[in-house]
DRENPAMAR-369674 format. One record per residue (C-alpha): residue in three letters; y, z, x. Coordinates in steps of 0.05 Angstrom, whole numbers, padded with zeros to 5 digits, always signed. Layout:
residues N
ALAYZX ...
//
This chain:
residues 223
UNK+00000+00000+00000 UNK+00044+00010+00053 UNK+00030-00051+00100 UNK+00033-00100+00038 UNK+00087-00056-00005 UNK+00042-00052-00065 UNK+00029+00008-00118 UNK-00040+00038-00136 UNK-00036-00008-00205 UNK-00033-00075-00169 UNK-00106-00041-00126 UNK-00140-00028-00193 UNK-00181-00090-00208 UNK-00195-00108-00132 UNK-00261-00097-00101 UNK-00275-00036-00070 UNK-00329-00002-00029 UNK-00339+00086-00008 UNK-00347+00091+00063 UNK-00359+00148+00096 UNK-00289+00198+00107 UNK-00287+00208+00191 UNK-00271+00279+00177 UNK-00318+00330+00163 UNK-00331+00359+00090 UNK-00276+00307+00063 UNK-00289+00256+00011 UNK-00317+00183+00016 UNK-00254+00144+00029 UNK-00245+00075-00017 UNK-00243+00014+00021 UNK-00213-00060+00002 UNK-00227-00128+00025 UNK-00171-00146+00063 UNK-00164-00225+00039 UNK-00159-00192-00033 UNK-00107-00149-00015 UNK-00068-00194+00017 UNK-00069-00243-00044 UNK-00050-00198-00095 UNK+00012-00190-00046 UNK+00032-00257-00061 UNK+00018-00259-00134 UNK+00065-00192-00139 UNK+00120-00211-00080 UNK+00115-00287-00079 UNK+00102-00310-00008 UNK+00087-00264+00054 UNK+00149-00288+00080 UNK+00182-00252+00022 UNK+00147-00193+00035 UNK+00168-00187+00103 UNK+00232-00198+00091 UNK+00232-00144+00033 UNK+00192-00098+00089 UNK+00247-00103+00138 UNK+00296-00084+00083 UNK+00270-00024+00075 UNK+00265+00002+00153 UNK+00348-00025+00155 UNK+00351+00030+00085 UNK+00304+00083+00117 UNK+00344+00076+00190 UNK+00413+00079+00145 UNK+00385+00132+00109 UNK+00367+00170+00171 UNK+00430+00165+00203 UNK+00471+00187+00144 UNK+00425+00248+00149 UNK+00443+00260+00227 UNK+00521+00248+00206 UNK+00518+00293+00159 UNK+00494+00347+00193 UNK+00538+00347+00247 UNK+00595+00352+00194 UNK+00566+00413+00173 UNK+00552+00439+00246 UNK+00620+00419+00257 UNK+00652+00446+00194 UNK+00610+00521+00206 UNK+00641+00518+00272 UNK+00714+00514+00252 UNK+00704+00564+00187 UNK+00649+00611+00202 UNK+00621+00647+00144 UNK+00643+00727+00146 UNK+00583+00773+00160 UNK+00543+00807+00111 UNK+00534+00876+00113 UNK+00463+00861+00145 UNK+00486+00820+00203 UNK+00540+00877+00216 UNK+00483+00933+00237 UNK+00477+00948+00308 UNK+00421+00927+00349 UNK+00386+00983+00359 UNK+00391+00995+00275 UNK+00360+00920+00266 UNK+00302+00946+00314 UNK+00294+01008+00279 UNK+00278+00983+00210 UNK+00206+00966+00227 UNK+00153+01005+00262 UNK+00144+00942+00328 UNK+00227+00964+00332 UNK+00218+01033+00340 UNK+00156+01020+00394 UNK+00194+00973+00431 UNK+00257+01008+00434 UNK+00216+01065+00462 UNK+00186+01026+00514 UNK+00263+01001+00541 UNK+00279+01076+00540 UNK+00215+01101+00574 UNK+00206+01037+00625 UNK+00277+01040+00648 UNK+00275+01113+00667 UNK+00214+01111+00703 UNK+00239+01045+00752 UNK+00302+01096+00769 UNK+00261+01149+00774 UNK+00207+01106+00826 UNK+00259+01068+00863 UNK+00297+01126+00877 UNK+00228+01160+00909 UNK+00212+01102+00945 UNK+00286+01111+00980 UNK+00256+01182+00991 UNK+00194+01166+01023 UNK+00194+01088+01040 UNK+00120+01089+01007 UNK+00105+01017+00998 UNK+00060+01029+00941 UNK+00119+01065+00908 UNK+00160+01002+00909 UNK+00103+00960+00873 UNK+00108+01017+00825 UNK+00178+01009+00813 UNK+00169+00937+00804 UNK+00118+00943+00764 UNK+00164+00990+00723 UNK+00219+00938+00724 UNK+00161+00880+00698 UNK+00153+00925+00641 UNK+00224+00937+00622 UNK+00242+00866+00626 UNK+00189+00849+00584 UNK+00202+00900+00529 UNK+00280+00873+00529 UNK+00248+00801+00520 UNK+00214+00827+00462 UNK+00272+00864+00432 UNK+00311+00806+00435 UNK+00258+00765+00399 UNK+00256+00820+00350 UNK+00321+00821+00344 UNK+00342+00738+00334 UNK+00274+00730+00285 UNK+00309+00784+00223 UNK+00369+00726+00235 UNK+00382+00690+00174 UNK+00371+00613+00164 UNK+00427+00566+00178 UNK+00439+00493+00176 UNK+00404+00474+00242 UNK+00343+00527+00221 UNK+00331+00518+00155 UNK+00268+00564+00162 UNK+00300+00617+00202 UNK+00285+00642+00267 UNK+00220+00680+00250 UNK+00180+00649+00305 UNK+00226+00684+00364 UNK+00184+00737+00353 UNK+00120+00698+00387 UNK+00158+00657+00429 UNK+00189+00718+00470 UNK+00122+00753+00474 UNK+00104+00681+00512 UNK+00153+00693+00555 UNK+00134+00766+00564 UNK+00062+00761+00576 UNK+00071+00705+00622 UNK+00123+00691+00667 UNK+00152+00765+00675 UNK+00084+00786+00689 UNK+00071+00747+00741 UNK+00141+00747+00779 UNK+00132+00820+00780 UNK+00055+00810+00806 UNK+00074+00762+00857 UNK+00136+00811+00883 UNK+00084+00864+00890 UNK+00036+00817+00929 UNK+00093+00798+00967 UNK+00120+00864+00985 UNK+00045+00894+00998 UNK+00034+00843+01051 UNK+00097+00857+01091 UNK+00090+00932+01089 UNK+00017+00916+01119 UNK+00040+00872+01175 UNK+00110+00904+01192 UNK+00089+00985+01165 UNK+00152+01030+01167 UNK+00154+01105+01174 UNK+00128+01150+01114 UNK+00165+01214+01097 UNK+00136+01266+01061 UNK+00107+01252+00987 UNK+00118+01310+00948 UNK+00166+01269+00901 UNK+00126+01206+00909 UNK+00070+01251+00873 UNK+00120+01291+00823 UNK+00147+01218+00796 UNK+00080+01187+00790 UNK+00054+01245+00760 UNK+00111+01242+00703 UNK+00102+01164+00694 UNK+00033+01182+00676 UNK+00047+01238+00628 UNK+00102+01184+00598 
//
């Protein structure tokens, strides 16, 4: 119907055969001689020269159509740049109210809170002690409150409402920034950690007593 511009009417008294769908547990599929097809074509458009030119009419409609669509967004991009619509009471909250209101909020929040105290705590032991192992610590620290600040953010853009260029919203944000969190964060702060483990091995420094190396480990675990 699409190739020859006819309706399911002009198919009705052609010759037809069931062949086998490609797709599992889907239906036969109906199948018409091609010659018969292509003759009915003529009786309904004339010629085949009439039905390409009728054919080619309707990409010039379908490209106008298209680009009236992509005009007339950017008139409304353009026009909700220049006279922005005031914010509702919803879009005035803070962000850490917006991550409060659901239960993955209140974790991640946590996490920030909890992840960015113990990379000050670690970092400022490692200047203590110069433990190697400390500073992996504190970058693994780090790793983690990057990650959970990814994740708020995604959190936070995905309760955004829907606008002209997303007409669904931003809902997805959520996944996408746990991508982004489980991958590339994790292994930047991995390969730091490699990174700094090798050099301590091949150029070791001097190691000062660990008594707060222990007492800051000791209170990331508890944590």
């Amino acid at each position: 119907m699409s190739e020859f511009l006819l309706s399911p009417e002009d198919l009705e008294d052609l010759r037809k055969t069931n062949r086998r769908s490609p797709f599992e547990n889907e239906p036969p599929i109906t199948v018409y001689w091609r010659k018969d097809v292509e003759s009915t074509a003529i009786k309904v458009w004339g010629s085949l020269e009439v039905l390409e030119k009728e054919k080619q009419k309707r990409d010039r409609d379908m490209k106008n159509y298209q680009e009236y669509l992509f005009q007339l967004k950017k008139v409304l991009r353009n026009y909700q740049k220049k006279n922005p619509v005031p914010p509702t009471p919803t879009s005035t909250e803070t962000f850490r109210e917006k991550l409060a209101m659901d239960s993955s909020g209140k974790v991640v929040w946590t996490a920030v809170i909890i992840n960015g105290i113990n990379f000050i705590m670690k970092m400022g032991a490692w200047a203590l002690t110069g433990s190697h192992c400390l500073f992996a610590e504190a970058l693994h620290s780090f790793a983690d409150f990057t990650n959970q600040c990814i994740l708020a953010y995604g959190i936070h853009k995905s309760k955004q409402p829907s606008d002209v260029e997303h007409p669904y919203g931003y809902t997805t944000m959520r996944y996408v920034s746990s991508l982004i969190s489980g991958a590339m964060i994790f292994c930047v702060g991995a390969g730091l950690s490699v990174q700094h483990g090798i050099s301590g091995l091949m150029h070791p420094s001097e190691v000062l007593p660990l008594y707060w190396a222990f007492f800051i480990l000791g209170g990331s675990l508890i944590t």
